[in-house]
VOGULO-922355 format. One record per residue (C-alpha): residue number from 1; chain; x negated, y, z negated. Coordinates in pm, whole numbers, padded with zeros to 5 digits. Each point is the difference from the previous one (the first is absolute). Example, Ala and Ser with C-alpha at 12.3 -4.5 7.8 and 13.67 -1.06 7.14 Angstrom:
ATOM     k   c       xx       yy       zz
ATOM     1   A   -01230   -00450   -00780
ATOM     2   A   -00137    00344    00066
! end
This chain:
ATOM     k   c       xx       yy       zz
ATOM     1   A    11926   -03001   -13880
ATOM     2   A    00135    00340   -00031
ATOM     3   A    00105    00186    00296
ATOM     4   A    00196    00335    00061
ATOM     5   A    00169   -00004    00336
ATOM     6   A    00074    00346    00157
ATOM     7   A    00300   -00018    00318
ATOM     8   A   -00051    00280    00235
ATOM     9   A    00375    00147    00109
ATOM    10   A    00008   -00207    00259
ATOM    11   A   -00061   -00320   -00150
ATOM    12   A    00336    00145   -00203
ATOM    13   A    00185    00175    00300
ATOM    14   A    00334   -00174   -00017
ATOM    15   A    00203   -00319   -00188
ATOM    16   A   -00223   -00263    00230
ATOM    17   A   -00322    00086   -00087
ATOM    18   A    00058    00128   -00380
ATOM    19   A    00113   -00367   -00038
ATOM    20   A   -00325   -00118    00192
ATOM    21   A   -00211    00226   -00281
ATOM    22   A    00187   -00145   -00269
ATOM    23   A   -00024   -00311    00135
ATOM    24   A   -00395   -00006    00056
ATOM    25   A   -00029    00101   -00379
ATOM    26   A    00173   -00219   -00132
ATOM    27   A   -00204   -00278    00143
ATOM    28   A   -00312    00121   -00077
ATOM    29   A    00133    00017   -00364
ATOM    30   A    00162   -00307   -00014
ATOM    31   A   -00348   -00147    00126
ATOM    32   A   -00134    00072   -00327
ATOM    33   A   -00100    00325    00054
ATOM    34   A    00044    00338   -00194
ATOM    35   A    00170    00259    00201
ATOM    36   A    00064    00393   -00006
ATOM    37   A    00201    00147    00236
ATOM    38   A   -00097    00356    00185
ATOM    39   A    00268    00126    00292
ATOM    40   A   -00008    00346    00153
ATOM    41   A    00380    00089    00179
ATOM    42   A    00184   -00142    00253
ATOM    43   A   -00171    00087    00345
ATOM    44   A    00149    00339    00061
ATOM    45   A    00104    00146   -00313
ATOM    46   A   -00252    00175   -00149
ATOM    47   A    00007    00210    00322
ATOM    48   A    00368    00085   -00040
ATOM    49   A   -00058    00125   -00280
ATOM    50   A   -00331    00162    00040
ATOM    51   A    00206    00225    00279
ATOM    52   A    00279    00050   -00239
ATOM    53   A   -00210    00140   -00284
ATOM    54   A   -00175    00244    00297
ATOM    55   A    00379    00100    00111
ATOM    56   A    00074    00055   -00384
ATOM    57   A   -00378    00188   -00021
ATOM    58   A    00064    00254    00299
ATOM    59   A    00370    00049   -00066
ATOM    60   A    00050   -00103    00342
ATOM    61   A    00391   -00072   -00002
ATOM    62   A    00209    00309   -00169
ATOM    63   A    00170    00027   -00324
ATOM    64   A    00342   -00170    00116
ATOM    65   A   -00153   -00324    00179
ATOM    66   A   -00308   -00044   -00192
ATOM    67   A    00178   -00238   -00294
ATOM    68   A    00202   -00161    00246
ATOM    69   A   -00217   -00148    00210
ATOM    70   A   -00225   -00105   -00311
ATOM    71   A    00277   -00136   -00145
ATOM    72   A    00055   -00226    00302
ATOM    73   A   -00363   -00040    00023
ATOM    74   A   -00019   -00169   -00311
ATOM    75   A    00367   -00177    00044
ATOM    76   A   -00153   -00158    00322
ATOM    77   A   -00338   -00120   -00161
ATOM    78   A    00185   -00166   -00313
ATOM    79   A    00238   -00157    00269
ATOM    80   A   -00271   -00125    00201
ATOM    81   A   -00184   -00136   -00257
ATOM    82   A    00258   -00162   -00170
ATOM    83   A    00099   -00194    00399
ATOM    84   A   -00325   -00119   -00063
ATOM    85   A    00007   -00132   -00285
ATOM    86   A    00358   -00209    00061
ATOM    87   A   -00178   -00132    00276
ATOM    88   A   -00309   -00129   -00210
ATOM    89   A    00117   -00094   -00332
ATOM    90   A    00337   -00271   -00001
ATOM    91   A    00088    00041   -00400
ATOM    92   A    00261    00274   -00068
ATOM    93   A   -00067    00050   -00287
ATOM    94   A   -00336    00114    00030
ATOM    95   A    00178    00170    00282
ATOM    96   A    00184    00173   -00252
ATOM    97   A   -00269    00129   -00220
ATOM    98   A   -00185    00122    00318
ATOM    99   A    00274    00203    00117
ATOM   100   A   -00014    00239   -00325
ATOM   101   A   -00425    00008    00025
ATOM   102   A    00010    00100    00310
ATOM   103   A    00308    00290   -00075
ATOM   104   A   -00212    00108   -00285
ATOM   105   A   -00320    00072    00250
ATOM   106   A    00239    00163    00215
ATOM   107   A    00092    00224   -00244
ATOM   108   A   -00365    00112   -00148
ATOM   109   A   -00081    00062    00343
ATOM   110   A    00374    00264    00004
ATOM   111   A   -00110    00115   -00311
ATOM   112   A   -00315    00159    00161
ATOM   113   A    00156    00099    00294
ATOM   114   A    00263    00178   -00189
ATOM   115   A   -00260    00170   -00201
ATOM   116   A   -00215    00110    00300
ATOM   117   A    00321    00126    00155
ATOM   118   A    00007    00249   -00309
ATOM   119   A   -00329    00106   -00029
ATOM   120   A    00017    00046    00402
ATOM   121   A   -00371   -00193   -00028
ATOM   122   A   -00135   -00337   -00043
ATOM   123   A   -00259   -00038   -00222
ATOM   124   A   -00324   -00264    00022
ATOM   125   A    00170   -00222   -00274
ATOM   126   A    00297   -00004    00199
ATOM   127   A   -00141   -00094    00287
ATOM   128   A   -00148   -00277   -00129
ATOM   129   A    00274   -00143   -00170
ATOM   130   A    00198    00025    00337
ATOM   131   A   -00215   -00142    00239
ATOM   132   A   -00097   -00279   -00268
ATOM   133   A    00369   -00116    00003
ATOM   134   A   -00049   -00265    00279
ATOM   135   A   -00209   -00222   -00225
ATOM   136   A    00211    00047   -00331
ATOM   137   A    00299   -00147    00287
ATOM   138   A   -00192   -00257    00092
ATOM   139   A   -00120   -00168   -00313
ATOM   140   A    00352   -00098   -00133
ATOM   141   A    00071   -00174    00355
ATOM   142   A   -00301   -00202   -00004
ATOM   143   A   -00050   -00058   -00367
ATOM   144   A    00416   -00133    00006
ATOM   145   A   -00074   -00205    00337
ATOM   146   A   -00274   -00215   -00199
ATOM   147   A    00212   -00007   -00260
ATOM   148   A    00240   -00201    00256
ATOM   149   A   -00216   -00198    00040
ATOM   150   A   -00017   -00118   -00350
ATOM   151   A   -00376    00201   -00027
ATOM   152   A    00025    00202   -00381
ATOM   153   A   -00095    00328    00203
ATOM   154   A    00019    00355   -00205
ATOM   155   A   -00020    00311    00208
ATOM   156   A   -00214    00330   -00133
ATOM   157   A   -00066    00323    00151
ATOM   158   A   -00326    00127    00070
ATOM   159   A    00005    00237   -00321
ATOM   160   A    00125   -00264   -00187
ATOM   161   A   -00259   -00270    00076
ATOM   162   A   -00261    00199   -00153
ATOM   163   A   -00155    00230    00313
ATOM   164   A   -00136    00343   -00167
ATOM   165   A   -00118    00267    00220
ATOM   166   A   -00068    00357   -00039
ATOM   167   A    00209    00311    00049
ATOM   168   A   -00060    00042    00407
ATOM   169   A    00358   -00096    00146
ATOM   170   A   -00047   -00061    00332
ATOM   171   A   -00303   -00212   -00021
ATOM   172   A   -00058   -00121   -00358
ATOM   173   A   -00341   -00136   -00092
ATOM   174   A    00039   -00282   -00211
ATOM   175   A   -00148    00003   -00375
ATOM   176   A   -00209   -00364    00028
ATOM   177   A   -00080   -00039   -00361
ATOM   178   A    00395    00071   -00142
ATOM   179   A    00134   -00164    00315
ATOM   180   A   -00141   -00316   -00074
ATOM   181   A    00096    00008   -00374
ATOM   182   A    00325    00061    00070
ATOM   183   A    00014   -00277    00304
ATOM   184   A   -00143   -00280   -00222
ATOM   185   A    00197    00151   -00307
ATOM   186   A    00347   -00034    00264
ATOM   187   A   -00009   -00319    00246
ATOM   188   A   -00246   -00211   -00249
ATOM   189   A    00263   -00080   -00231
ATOM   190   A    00268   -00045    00270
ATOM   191   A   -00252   -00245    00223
ATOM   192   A   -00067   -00196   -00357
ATOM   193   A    00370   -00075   -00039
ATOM   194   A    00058   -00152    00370
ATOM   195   A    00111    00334    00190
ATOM   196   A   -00008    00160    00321
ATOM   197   A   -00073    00318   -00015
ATOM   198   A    00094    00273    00288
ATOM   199   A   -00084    00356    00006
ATOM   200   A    00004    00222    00205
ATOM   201   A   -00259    00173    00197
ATOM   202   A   -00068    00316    00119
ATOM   203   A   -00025    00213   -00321
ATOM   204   A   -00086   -00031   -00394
ATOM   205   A    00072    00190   -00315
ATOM   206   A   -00186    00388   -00018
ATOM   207   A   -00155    00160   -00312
ATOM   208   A    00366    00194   -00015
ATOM   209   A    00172   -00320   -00029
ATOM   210   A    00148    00066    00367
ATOM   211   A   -00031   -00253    00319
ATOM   212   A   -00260    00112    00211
ATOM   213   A   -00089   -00162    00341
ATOM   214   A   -00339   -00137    00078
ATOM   215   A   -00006    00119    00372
ATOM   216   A    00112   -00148    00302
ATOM   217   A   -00060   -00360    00016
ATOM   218   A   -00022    00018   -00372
ATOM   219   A    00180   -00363   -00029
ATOM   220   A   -00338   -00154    00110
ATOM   221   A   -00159    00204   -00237
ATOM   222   A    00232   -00097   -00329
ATOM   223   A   -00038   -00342    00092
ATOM   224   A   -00407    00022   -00010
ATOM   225   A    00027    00206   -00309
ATOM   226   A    00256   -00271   -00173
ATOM   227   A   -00179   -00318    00162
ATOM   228   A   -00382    00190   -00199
ATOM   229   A    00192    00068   -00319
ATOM   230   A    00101   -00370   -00052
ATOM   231   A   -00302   -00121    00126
ATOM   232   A    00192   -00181    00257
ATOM   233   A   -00173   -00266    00242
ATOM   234   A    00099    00119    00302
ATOM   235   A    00176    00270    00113
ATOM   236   A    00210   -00050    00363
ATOM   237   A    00145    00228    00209
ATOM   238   A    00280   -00105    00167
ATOM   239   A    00118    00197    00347
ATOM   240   A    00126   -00089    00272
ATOM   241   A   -00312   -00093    00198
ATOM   242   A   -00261   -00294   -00022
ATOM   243   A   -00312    00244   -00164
ATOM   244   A   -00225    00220    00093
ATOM   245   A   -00076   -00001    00429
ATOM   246   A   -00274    00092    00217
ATOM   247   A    00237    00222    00155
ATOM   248   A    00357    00101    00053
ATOM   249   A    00110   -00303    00218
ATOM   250   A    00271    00201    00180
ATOM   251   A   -00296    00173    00205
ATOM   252   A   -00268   -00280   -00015
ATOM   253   A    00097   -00357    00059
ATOM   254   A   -00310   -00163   -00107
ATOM   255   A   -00004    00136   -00322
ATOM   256   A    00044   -00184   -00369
ATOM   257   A    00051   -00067   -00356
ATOM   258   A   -00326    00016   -00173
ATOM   259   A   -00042   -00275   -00282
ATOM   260   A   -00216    00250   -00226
ATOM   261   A   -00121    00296   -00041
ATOM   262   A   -00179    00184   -00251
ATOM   263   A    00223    00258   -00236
ATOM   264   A   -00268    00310    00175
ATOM   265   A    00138   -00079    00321
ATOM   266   A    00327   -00061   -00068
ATOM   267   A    00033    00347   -00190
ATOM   268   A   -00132    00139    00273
ATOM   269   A    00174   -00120    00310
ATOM   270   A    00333    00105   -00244
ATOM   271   A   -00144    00377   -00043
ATOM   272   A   -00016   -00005    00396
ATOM   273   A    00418   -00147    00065
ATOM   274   A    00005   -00372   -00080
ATOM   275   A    00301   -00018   -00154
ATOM   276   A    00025   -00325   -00127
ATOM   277   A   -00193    00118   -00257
ATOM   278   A   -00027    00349   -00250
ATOM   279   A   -00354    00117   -00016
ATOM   280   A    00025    00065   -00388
ATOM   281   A    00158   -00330   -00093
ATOM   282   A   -00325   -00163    00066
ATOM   283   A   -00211    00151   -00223
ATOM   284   A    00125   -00132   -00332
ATOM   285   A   -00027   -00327    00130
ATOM   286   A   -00345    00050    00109
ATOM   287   A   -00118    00127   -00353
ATOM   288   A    00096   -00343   -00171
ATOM   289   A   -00123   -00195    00333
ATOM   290   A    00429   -00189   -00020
ATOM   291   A    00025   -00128    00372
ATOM   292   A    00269    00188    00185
ATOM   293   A    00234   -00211    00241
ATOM   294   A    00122    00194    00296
ATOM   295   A    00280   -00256    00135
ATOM   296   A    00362   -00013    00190
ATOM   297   A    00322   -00049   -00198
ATOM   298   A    00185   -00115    00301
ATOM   299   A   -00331   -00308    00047
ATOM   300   A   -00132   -00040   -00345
ATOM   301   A   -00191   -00354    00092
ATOM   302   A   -00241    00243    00218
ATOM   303   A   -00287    00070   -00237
ATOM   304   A   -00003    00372    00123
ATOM   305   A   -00356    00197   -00060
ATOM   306   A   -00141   -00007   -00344
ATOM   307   A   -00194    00284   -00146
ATOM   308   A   -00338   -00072   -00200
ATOM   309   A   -00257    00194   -00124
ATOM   310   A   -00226   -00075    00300
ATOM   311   A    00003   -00242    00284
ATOM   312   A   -00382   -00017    00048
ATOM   313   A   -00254    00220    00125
ATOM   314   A   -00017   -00056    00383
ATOM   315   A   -00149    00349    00111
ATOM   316   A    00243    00260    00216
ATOM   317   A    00256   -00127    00173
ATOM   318   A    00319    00071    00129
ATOM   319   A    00345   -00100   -00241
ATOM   320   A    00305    00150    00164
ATOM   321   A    00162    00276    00174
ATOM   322   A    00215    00216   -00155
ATOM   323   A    00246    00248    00146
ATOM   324   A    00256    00309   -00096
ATOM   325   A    00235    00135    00266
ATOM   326   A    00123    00329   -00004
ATOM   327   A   -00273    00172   -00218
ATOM   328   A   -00096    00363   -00027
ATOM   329   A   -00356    00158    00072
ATOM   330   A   -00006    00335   -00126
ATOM   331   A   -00291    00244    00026
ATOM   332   A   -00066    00284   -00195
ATOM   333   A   -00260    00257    00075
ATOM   334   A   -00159    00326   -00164
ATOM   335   A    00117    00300    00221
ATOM   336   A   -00311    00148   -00114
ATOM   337   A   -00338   -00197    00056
ATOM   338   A   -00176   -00078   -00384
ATOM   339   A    00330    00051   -00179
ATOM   340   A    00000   -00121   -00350
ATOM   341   A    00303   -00282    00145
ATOM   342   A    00302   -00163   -00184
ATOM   343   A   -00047   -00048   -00356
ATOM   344   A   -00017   -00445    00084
ATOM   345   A    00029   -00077   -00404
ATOM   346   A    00304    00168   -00011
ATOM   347   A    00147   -00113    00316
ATOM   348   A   -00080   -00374   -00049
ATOM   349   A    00168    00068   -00392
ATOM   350   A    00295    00113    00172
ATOM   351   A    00014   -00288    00268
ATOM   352   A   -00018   -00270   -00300
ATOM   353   A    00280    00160   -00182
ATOM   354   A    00224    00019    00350
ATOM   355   A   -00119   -00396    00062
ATOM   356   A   -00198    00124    00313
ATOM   357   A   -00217   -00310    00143
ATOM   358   A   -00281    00085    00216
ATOM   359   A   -00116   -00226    00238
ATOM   360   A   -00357    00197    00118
ATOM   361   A   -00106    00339   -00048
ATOM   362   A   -00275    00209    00087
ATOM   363   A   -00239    00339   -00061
ATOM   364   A   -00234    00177    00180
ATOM   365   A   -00118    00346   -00042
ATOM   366   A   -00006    00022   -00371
ATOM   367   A    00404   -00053   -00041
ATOM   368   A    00036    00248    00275
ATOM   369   A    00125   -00309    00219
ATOM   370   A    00213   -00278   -00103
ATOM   371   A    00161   -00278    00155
ATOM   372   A    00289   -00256   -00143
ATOM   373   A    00149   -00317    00133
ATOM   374   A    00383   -00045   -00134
ATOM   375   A    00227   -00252    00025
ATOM   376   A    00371    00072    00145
ATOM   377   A    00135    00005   -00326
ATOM   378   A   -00218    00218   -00224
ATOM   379   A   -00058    00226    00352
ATOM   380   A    00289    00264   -00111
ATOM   381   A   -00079   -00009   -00387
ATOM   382   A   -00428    00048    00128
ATOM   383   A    00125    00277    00208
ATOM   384   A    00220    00194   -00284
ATOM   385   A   -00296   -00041   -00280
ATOM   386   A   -00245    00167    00264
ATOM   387   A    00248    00280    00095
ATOM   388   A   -00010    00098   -00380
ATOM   389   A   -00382   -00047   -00024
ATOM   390   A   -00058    00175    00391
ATOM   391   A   -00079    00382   -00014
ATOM   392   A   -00017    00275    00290
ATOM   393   A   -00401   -00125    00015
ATOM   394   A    00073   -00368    00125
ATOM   395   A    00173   -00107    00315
ATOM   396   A    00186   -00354   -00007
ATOM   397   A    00088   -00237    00274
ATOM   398   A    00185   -00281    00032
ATOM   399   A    00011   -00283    00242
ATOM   400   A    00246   -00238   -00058
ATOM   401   A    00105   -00349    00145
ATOM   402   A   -00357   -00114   -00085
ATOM   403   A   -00121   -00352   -00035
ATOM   404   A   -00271   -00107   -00256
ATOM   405   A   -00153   -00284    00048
ATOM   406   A   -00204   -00159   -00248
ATOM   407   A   -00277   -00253    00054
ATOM   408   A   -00107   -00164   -00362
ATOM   409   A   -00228   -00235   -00076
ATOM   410   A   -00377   -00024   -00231
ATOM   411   A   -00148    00351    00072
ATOM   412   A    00103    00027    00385
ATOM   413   A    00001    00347   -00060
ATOM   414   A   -00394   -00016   -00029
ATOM   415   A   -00054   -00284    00188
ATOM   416   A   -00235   -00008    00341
ATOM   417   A    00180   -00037    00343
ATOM   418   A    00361   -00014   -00142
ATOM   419   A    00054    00337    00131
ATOM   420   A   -00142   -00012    00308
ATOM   421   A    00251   -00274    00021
ATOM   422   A    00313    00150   -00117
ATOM   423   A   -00089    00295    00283
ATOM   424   A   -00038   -00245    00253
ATOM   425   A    00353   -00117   -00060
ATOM   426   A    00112    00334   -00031
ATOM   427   A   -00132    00077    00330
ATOM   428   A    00114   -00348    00156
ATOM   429   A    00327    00090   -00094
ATOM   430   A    00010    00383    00097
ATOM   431   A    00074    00091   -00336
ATOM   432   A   -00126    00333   -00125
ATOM   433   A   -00071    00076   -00367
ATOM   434   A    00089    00300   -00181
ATOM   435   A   -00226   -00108   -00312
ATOM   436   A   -00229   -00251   -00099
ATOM   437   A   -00075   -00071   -00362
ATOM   438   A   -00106   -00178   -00310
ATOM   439   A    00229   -00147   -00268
ATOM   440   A   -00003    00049   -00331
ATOM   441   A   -00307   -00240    00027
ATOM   442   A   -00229   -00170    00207
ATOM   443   A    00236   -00278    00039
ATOM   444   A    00238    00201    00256
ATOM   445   A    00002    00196    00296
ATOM   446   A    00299    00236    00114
ATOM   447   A    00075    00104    00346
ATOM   448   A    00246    00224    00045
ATOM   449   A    00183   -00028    00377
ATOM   450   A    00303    00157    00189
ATOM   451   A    00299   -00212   -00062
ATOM   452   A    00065   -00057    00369
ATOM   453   A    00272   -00311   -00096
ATOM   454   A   -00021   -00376   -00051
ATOM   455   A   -00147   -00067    00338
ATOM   456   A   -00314    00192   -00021
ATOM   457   A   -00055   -00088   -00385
ATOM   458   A    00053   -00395    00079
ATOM   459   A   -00255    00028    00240
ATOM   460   A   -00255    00196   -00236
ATOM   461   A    00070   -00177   -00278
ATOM   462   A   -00047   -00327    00186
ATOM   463   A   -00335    00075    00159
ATOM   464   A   -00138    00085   -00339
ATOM   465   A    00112   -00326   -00146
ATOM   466   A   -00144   -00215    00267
ATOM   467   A   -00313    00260    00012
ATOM   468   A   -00044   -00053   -00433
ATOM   469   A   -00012   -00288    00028
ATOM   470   A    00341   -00071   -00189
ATOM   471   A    00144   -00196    00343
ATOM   472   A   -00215   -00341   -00153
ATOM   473   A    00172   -00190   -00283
ATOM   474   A   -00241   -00064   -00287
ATOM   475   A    00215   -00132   -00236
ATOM   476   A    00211   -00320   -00002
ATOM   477   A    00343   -00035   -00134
ATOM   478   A   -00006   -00034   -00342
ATOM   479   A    00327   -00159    00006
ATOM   480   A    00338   -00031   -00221
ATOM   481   A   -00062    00182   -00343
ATOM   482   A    00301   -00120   -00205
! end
């Protein structure tokens, strides 16, 4: 078999556990199997730099301690990831050769820095190559660890592997047709001669010739896109929990890992906060019907949930609950009743280009009403897009510390009596909703509710599992996979 493996930054947060990836892959290769490699950052990272680059972007610091502190920015990340990486890998002299590719990222990522500090801006490609630099540190640390352990690993960056996307930095789309040319044209040969390839994932090569970043959770995403191109087997992704739940255990204590789903559901439960999974990284995989392995790193025998094309036709029902914390619900209304409203085409453009995910929105008076659900991190970057679209004729407001929840299954959205029970819980648990509405589909329904704390949300969130339907087990454990 042929299998691409994708390790979520957690599954590569320190020395332990980038030993445990390495580890896990080398088995499965040394079990006969064909292996690629895809690892986002160590847990952490990409964050650090992500508020770097926005320092760097809004010239936050002044002209004397700006370089400075990037320059012990960047001292402290090499540092850190080289600690690792004596921890994990035992041969110095692979040691040795590590030590100068990770100086060498360190000083690309200066080199940028030192640039934007002259042109007192930071462009898109710039940012992009800066906020990328977590997985091009990673790679050499986990491609040199199975080379420890006497695995013939070779380590690739994201541009390098053969990723093309277009020209929008921030959130590249991918170009399918080169992308898998230039995949098969990359890792085939390397796979044929016994290798191990690892690349990193997060971002590919642009038109321009540039690294440009899929998008936030992008590593799931290269990893779907690589696994397609080489017509891979299976494609896992490994993180550090057992697949996809019911619900978030920390608020409901009957909930669990669900052996299969199908890739609609899946997509759609990740569009509405699970994130064990990105929302685009399943569509690739869906196209060419390659089973998708959703698994822990840190309990590999568990077989995890598996993603098919379908798991039967069984009428509505119920799959999980889904929930984001800390979300935004903004309003924005027509000062003047039968206004001709904000120009939506160019709004959602604009949203796209800023990497702007909407969980629910909504219309009413011919655009002269409109409603969004945001999560906690796109809330400020919604906000600032709609301040440059708003004019004196529309009113906005905002209510934060919002909580979405999201009830998906096979068209609950349209489904008899699944709303009258959802209110009944609602009720039961004196929980008032701001908004009530339909997914992207039929397969979801959205209710947005004040954020009153875990307490109140356990409780919810715990009625409507037992009230779905979701409280009863139908599945049996599958057992170890490996």
């Amino acid at each position: 078999m042929l299998l691409t493996i994708k390790f979520g930054g957690t599954s590569v947060g320190d020395a332990k556990r980038i030993r445990q990836a390495a580890g896990l892959a080398a088995k499965v290769k040394a079990a006969g199997h064909r292996v690629v490699v895809v690892t986002s950052a160590m847990s952490g990272v990409t964050n650090r730099l992500v508020a770097l680059a926005e320092r760097i972007a809004s010239g936050g610091a002044d002209e004397e301690t700006r370089i400075p502190q990037c320059l012990h920015f960047t001292r402290e990340l090499e540092q850190d990831h080289f600690k690792a990486a004596q921890k994990a890998i035992g041969n110095p002299k692979l040691l040795e050769i590590l030590a100068g590719t990770l100086y060498a990222e360190r000083y690309g990522l200066e080199r940028v820095l030192f640039g934007s500090h002259l042109l007192g801006e930071l462009s898109p490609i710039g940012y992009d190559y800066l906020v990328s630099g977590g997985e091009r540190l990673c790679v050499p640390i986990l491609a040199n660890c199975l080379r420890d352990m006497g695995v013939d690993a070779v380590g690739l960056g994201g541009d390098d592997s053969g990723i093309v996307t277009d020209n929008n930095y921030g959130c590249a789309a991918p170009r399918m047709e080169q992308t898998r040319q230039q995949v098969r044209q990359t890792l085939l040969p390397l796979l044929d001669s016994g290798k191990l390839p690892v690349v990193a994932g997060f971002y590919g090569r642009s038109d321009q010739g540039r690294v440009a970043i899929l998008g936030r959770g992008g590593s799931d995403y290269s990893a779907s896109l690589v696994g397609c191109a080489l017509d891979a087997d299976e494609i896992w992704i490994m993180t550090d929990v057992d697949g996809i739940k019911t619900a978030d255990p920390r608020l409901v204590p009957a909930a669990y890992t669900l052996p299969e789903m199908s890739y609609l559901l899946a997509a759609e439960m990740a569009l509405l906060g699970a994130k064990v999974l990105h929302p685009k990284s399943v569509l690739p995989a869906a196209r060419q019907g390659i089973p998708l392995r959703i698994a822990s790193s840190f309990d590999p025998d568990k077989p995890g949930t598996r993603l098919a094309p379908t798991t039967g036709d069984t009428g509505p029902s119920v799959t999980a609950l889904t929930l984001v914390r800390n979300g935004a619900l903004v309003r924005a209304v027509a000062c003047e009743f039968g206004s001709d409203g904000i120009s939506t085409n160019a709004l959602a453009d604009d949203l796209r280009k800023q990497n702007v995910d909407i969980l629910a929105s909504a219309s009413g008076f011919n655009g002269g009403s409109l409603l969004w659900l945001v999560g906690a991190l796109d809330a400020a970057r919604f906000i600032k897009v709609l301040e440059h679209h708003q004019s004196d004729r529309f009113k906005c407001e905002i209510r934060r510390d919002v909580a979405v929840v999201g009830v998906v299954g096979d068209r609950v959205a349209t489904a008899a009596g699944i709303l009258a029970r959802v209110a009944r819980c609602l009720e039961q648990a004196k929980a008032t909703p701001l908004a009530i509405l339909q997914g992207a589909t039929p397969n979801s329904l959205i209710i947005a509710l004040p954020d009153a704390g875990d307490k109140p949300l356990s409780d919810t969130m715990t009625r409507l599992h037992t009230e779905l339907g979701l409280d009863v087990r139908t599945y049996a454990d599958d057992g170890a996979r490996l």
